[in-house]
C-alpha positions as CSV (number, residue, x, y, z in Angstrom):
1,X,51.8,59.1,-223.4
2,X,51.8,55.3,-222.6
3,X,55.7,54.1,-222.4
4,X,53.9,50.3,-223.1
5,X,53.3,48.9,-226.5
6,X,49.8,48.8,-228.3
7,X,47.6,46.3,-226.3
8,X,50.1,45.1,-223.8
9,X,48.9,46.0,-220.3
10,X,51.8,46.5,-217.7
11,X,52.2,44.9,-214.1
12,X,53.6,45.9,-210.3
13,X,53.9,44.0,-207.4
14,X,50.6,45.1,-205.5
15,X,48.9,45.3,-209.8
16,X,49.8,42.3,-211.3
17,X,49.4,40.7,-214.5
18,X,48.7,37.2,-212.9
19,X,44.7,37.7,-212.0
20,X,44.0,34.0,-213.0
21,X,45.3,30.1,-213.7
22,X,44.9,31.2,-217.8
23,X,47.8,34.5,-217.0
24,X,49.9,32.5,-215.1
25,X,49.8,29.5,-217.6
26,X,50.4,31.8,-220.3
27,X,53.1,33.3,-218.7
28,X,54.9,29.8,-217.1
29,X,54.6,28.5,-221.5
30,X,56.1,32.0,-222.1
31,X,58.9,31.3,-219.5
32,X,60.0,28.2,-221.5
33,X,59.9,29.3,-225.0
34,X,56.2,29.1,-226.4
35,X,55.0,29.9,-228.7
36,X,58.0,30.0,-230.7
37,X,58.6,26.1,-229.9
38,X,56.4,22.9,-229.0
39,X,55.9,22.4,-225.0
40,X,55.4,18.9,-224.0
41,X,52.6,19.4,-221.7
42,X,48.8,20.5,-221.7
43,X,46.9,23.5,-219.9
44,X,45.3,21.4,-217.8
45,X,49.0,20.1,-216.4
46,X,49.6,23.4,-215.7
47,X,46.9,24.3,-213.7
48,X,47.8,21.4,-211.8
49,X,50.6,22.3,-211.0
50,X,49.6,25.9,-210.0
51,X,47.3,24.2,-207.7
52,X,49.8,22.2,-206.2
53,X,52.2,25.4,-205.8
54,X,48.7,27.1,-203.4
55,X,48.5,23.6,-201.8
56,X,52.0,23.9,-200.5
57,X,52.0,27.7,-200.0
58,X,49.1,27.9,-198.0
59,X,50.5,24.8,-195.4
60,X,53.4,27.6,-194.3
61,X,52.4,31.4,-195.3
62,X,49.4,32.9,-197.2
63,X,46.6,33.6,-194.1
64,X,45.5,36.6,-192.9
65,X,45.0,37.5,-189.1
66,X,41.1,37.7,-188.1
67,X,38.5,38.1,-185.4
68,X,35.3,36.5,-184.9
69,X,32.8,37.0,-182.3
70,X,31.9,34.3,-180.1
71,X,28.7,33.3,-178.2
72,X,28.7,30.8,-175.5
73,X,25.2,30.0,-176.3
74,X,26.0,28.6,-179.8
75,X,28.7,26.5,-178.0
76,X,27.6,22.7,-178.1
77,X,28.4,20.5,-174.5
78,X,31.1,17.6,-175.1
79,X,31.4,18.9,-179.0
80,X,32.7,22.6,-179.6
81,X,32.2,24.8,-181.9
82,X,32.5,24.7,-185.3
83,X,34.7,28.1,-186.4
84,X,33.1,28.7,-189.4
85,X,29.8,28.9,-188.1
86,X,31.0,32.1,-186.4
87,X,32.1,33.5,-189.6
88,X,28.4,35.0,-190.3
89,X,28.3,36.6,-187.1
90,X,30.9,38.4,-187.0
91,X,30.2,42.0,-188.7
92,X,33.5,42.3,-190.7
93,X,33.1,39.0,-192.0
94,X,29.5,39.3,-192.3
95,X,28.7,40.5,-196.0
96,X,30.6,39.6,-199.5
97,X,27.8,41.6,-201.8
98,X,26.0,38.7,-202.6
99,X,22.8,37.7,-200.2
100,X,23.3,34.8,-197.6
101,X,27.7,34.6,-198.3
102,X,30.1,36.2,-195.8
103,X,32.7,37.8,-196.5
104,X,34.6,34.5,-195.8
105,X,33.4,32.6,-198.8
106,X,35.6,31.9,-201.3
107,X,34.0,31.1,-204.6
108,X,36.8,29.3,-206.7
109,X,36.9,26.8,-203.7
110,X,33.0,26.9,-203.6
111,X,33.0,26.7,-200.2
112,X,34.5,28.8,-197.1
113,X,38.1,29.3,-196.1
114,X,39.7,27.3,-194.2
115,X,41.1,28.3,-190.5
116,X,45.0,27.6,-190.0
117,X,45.1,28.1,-186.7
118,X,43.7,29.5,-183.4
119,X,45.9,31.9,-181.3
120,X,43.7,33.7,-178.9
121,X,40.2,33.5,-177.0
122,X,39.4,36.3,-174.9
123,X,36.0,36.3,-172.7
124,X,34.5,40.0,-172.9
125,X,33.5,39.8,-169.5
126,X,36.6,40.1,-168.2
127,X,39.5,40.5,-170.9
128,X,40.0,40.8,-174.4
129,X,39.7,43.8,-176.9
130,X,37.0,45.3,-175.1
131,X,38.2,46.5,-171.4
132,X,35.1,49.5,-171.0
133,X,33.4,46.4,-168.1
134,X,37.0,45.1,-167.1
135,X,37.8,44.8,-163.4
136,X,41.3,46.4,-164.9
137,X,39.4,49.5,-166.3
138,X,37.1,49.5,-162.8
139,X,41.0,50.0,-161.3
140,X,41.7,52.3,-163.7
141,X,39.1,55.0,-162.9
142,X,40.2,54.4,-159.1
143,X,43.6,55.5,-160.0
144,X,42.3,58.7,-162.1
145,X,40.4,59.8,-159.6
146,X,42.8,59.7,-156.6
147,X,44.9,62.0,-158.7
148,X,42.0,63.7,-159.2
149,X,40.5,64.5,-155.5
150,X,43.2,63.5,-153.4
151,X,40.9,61.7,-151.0
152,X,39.0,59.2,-153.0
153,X,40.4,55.5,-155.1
154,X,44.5,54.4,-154.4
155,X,47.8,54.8,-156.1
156,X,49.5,53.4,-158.7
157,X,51.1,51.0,-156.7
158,X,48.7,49.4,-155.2
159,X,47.2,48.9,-158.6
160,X,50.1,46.9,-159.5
161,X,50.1,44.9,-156.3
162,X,46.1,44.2,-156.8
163,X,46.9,43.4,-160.6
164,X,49.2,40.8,-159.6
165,X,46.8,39.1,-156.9
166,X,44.4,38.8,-159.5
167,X,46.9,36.8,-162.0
168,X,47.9,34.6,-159.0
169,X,44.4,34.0,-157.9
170,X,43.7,33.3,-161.9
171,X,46.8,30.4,-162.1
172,X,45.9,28.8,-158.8
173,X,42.4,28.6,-158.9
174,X,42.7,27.6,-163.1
175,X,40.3,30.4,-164.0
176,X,41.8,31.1,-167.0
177,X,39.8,29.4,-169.9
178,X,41.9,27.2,-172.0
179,X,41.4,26.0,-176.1
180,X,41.7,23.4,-178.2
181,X,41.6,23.8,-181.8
182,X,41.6,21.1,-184.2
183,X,42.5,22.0,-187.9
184,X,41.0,19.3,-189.8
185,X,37.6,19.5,-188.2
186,X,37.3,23.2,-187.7
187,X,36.2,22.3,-183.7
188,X,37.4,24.4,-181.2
189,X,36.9,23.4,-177.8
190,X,37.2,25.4,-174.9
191,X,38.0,24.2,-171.0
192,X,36.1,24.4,-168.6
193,X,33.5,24.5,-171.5
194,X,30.8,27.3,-171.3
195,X,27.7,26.7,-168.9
196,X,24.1,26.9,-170.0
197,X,23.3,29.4,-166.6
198,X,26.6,31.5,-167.5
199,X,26.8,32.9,-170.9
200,X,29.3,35.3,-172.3
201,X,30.5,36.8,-175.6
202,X,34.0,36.4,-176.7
203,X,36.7,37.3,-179.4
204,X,38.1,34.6,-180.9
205,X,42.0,35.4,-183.0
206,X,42.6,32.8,-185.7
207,X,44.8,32.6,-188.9
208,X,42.1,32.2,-192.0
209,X,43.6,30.6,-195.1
210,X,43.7,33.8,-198.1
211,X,41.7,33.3,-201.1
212,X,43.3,32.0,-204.2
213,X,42.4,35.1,-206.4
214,X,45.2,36.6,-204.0
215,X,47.5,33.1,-203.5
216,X,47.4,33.3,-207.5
217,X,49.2,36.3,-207.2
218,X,52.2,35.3,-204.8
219,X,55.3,34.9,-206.6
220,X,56.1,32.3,-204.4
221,X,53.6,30.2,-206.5
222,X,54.2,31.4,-209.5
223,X,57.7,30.4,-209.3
224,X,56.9,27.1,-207.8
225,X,54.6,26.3,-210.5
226,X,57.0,27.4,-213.3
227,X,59.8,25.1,-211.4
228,X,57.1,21.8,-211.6
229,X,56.5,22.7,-214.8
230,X,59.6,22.4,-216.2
231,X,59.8,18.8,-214.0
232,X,56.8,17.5,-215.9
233,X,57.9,18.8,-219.4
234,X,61.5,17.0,-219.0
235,X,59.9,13.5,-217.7
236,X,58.0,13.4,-220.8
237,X,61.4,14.9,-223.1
238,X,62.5,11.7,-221.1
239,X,61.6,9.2,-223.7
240,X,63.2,10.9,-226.4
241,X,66.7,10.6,-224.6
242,X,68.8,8.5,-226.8
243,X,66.8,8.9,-230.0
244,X,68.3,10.5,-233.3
245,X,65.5,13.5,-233.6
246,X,65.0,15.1,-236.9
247,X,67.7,17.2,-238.3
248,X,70.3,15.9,-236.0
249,X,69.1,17.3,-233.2
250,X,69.2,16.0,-229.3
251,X,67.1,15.9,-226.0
252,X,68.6,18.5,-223.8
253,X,68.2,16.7,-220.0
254,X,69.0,20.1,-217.9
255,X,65.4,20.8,-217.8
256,X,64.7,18.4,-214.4
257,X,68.2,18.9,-212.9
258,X,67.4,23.2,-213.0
259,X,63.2,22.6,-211.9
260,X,64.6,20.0,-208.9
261,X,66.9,22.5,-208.2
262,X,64.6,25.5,-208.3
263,X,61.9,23.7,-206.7
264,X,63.7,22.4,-203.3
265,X,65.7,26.1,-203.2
266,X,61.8,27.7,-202.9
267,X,60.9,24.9,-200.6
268,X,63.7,26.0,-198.2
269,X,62.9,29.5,-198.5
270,X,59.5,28.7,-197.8
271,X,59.9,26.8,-193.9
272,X,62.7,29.0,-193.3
273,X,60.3,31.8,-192.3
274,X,58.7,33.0,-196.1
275,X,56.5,36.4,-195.5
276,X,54.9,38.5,-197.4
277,X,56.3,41.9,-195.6
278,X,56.4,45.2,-196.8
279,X,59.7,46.8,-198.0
280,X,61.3,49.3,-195.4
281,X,60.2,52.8,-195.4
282,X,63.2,54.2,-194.0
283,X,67.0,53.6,-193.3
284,X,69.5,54.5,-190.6
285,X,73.2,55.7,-191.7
């Protein structure tokens, strides 16, 4: 038996309500008293300022981490690479279910997500994800096997020692690659850039903005948006301060002092380190 009244549908925090700007208006006029009185301000305000609440969310939290593929050979001399050209050949963000769109489209922008952020470039010939061809797993197998047969590969030790030459010889010789990644343009530029007779494939870590049917969903922006909502409807209440309303009523000016309030208090919270973490599973004492 369904504890909800008739043609209500209920919400949790990983099933919301809010699935759209239109549930989240109605809920922000809801907030403030509609329908049962007047709200200064249109739905298209609204949605304004829900898209101003994603706007400022997405400059400090709401990416997800990612990995895309990378091919020196679509790497372009004294340019870079464009990110989002690697998008489509990556397999996981390869497909969406709709022909010729990865998985990295996102249609209410009409266009694909945006990267944040670049925070790793690996070369799979010699490090990254995939260490099967590394000269650390050739060192591995040495090891094994000298505990294996006794007379064949070297010690653990000398691993070490070995593993340690190889970072020196890396720092002094500056044969680790270095990157460049410019936010605006979606370039990445590596150094020393890749060579037409020396090819390689790569995994590339970057931060990839979230799409805004999930950033709709944040209750960050939900209550930013309800907090510059209740901004615009007191500048426009503004104009009736000092006017004798019908029935003796009068223009009640708390509205902007509690959305300023509200507003720089989520602001805070927000460069102080918001993140969308899961509760703890388990406690101690």
């Amino acid at each position: 038996m369904s504890v909800l009244p008739e043609n209500y549908k209920g919400g949790t925090t990983l099933t919301p309500q809010i699935t759209s700007y239109d549930t989240l208006s109605i809920r922000i006029q809801h907030q403030l008293g509609a329908p049962l009185i007047n709200l200064e301000i249109s739905d298209e305000q609204v949605y304004d300022n829900i898209t101003d609440a994603i706007e400022y969310f997405t400059k400090w939290a709401g990416y997800t981490e990612e990995y895309l593929v990378f091919d020196s050979r679509v790497y372009k001399q004294g340019v870079g690479i464009n990110v989002g050209d690697l998008f489509t050949k990556s397999f996981e963000m390869r497909t969406s279910g709709i022909s010729s769109l990865s998985a990295s489209f996102d249609y209410d922008l009409a266009s694909l997500r945006k990267v944040i952020d670049v925070f790793e470039f690996s070369k799979g010939e010699d490090t990254g994800i995939n260490t099967l061809f590394t000269l650390e797993q050739a060192m591995a197998n040495q090891i094994y096997s000298s505990y294996m047969t006794g007379n064949f590969g070297f010690d653990l030790i000398t691993w070490e020692v070995l593993k340690g030459f190889i970072d020196t010889r890396n720092k002094v010789l500056a044969m680790t690659d270095q990157f460049r990644f410019d936010y605006r343009t979606q370039i990445l530029r590596i150094i020393p850039e890749p060579r037409d007779n020396h090819t390689y494939m790569g995994v590339i870590g970057c931060y990839l903005e979230r799409p805004i049917k999930d950033l709709i969903r944040e209750r960050w922006v939900q209550k930013y948006a309800l907090a510059t909502t209740k901004i615009s409807i007191a500048r426009v209440r503004e104009k009736y301060t000092g006017t004798n309303m019908f029935g003796g009523g009068s223009v009640n000016a708390s509205l902007l002092a509690e959305g300023i309030k509200e507003k720089e208090t989520l602001e805070q919270e927000l460069m102080n380190g918001y993140q969308d973490a899961a509760p703890p599973t388990f406690f101690i004492g």
